[in-house]
VODREN-862601 format. One line per 4 residues: number of its first residue (from 1); their letters; for each residue x, y, z of C-alpha. Coordinates in Angstrom, 1 decimal. Each point is the difference from the previous one (the first is absolute). Last residue first. Layout:
N
NUM	A	X Y Z | ...
END
This chain:
161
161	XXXX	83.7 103.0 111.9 | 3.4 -0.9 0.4 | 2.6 1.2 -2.6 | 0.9 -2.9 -2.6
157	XXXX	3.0 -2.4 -1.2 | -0.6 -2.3 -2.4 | 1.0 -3.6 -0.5 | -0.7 -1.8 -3.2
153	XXXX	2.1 -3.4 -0.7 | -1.6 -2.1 3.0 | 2.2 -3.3 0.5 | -0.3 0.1 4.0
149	XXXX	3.1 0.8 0.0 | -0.7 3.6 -1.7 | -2.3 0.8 2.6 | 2.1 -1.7 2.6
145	XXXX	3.2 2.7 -1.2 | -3.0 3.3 -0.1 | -0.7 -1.4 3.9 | 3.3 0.2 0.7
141	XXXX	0.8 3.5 -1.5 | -2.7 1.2 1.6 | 1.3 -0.9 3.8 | 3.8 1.3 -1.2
137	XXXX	-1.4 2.8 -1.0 | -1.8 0.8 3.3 | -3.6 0.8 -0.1 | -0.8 3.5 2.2
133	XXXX	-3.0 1.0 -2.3 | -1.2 -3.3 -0.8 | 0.7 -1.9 -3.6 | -2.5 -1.1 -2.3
129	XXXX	1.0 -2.6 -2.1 | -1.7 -1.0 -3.2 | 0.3 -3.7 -1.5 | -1.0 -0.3 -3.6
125	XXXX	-1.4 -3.1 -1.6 | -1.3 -0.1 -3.7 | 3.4 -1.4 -0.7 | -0.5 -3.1 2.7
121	XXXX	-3.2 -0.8 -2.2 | -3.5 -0.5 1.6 | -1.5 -3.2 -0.5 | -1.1 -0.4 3.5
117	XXXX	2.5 -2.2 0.8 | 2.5 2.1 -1.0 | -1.7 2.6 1.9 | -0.1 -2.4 3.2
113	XXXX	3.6 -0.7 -0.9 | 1.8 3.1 0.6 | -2.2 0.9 2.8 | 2.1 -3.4 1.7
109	XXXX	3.3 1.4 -1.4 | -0.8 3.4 1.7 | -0.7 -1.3 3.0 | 2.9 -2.2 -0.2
105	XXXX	2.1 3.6 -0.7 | -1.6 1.7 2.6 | 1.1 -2.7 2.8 | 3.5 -0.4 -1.3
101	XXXX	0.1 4.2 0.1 | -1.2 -0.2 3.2 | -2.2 2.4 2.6 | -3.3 -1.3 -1.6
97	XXXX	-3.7 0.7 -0.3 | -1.8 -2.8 -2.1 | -0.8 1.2 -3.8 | -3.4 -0.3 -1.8
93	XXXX	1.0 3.8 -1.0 | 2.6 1.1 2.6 | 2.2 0.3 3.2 | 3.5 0.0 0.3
89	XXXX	0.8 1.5 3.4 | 3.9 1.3 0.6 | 3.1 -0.2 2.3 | 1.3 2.3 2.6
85	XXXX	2.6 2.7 0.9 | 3.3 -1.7 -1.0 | 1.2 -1.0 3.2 | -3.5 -1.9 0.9
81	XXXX	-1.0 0.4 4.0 | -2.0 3.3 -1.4 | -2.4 -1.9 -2.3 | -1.7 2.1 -2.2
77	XXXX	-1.9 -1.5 -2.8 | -0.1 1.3 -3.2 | -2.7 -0.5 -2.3 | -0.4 -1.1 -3.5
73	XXXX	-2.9 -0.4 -2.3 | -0.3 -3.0 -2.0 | -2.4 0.4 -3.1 | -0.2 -2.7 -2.8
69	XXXX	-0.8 1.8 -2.7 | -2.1 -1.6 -3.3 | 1.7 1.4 -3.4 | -2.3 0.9 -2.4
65	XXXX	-0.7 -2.3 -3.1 | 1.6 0.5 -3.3 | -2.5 0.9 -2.7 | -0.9 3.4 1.0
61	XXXX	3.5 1.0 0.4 | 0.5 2.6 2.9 | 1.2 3.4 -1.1 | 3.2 0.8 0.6
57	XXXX	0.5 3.4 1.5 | -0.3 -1.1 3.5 | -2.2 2.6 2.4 | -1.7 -3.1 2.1
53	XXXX	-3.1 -2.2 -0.2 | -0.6 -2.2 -2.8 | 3.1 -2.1 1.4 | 3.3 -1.0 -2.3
49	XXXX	2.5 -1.6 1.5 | 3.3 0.9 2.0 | 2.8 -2.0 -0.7 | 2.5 1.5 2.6
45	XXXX	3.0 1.9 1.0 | 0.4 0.6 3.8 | -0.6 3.5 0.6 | 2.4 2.4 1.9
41	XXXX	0.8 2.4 -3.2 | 3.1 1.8 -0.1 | -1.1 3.7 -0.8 | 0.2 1.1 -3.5
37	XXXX	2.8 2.6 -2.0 | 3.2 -1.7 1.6 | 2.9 1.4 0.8 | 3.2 0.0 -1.2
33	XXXX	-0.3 2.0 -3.0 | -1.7 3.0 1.4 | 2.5 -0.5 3.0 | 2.8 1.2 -2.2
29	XXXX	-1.8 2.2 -1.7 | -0.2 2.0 2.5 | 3.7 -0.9 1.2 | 1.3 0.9 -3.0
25	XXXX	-2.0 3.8 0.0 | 1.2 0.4 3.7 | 3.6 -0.1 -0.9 | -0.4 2.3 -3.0
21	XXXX	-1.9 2.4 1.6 | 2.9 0.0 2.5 | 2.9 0.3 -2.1 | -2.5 2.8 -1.6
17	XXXX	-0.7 2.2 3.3 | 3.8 1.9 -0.2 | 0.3 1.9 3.4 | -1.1 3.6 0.1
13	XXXX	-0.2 2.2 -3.1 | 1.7 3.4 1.7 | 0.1 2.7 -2.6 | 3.0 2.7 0.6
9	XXXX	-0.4 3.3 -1.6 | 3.6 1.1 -1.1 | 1.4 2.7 2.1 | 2.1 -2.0 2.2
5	XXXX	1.1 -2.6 -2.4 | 2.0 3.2 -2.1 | 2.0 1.0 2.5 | 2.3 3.1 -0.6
1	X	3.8 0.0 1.4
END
């Protein structure tokens, strides 16, 4: 009895790799689709104005005046007996320095109406917040909600200088 298998050459492939080509292909694509292409953002959207200063692409209009800022600059302040960590320091341009959001916002209301009084327009107005290095959200957050209370329709966020 003559064997033919034995002397034929025998080629070993190894396991089939397309099943699993195929598998990792879908889930490629898979998470292409899912994700997303930009980062989420941690800003609070804003109606930031125009300034001379700055890399904007618009170009200010000569015959619209430039916004004046009112800058508050924001600290934290540690306080260790607190469970959350601490509270803040509002402190700014012709403004007293406060640990409230009630107190910013009157503050505010009262700056309001020395440019108003001064013939200045409430659109001309922009408020500009400068947050600390360790500033809690939370902290920012309320002094962005007595900006906005205090009837100001430009707030801006900016780096401290």
């Amino acid at each position: 009895m003559k064997m033919k298998g034995a002397k034929q050459v025998h080629y070993e492939s190894g396991p089939n790799m397309i099943p699993l080509v195929d598998v990792v292909m879908v889930i490629l694509i898979f998470l292409m689709l899912a994700g997303t292409f930009g980062g989420a953002t941690q800003f609070l959207l804003s109606k930031q104005g125009l300034h001379k200063k700055g890399s904007s692409a618009a170009k200010p209009d000569p015959n619209k005046p430039i916004d004046t800022p009112v800058e508050i600059h924001i600290d934290n302040i540690p306080d260790p007996s607190s469970p959350d960590g601490g509270g803040f320091r509002a402190q700014g341009t012709g403004i007293k320095p406060t640990a409230s959001g009630d107190m910013l916002r009157q503050e505010l209301e009262a700056k309001l109406a020395q440019f108003k009084a001064a013939g200045t327009s409430p659109d001309q107005l922009e408020i500009v917040l400068y947050p600390g290095r360790n500033v809690k959200y939370r902290n920012l957050i309320e002094v962005y909600q007595a900006a906005l209370q205090a009837k100001y329709t430009k707030v801006a966020f900016a780096t401290s200088h």
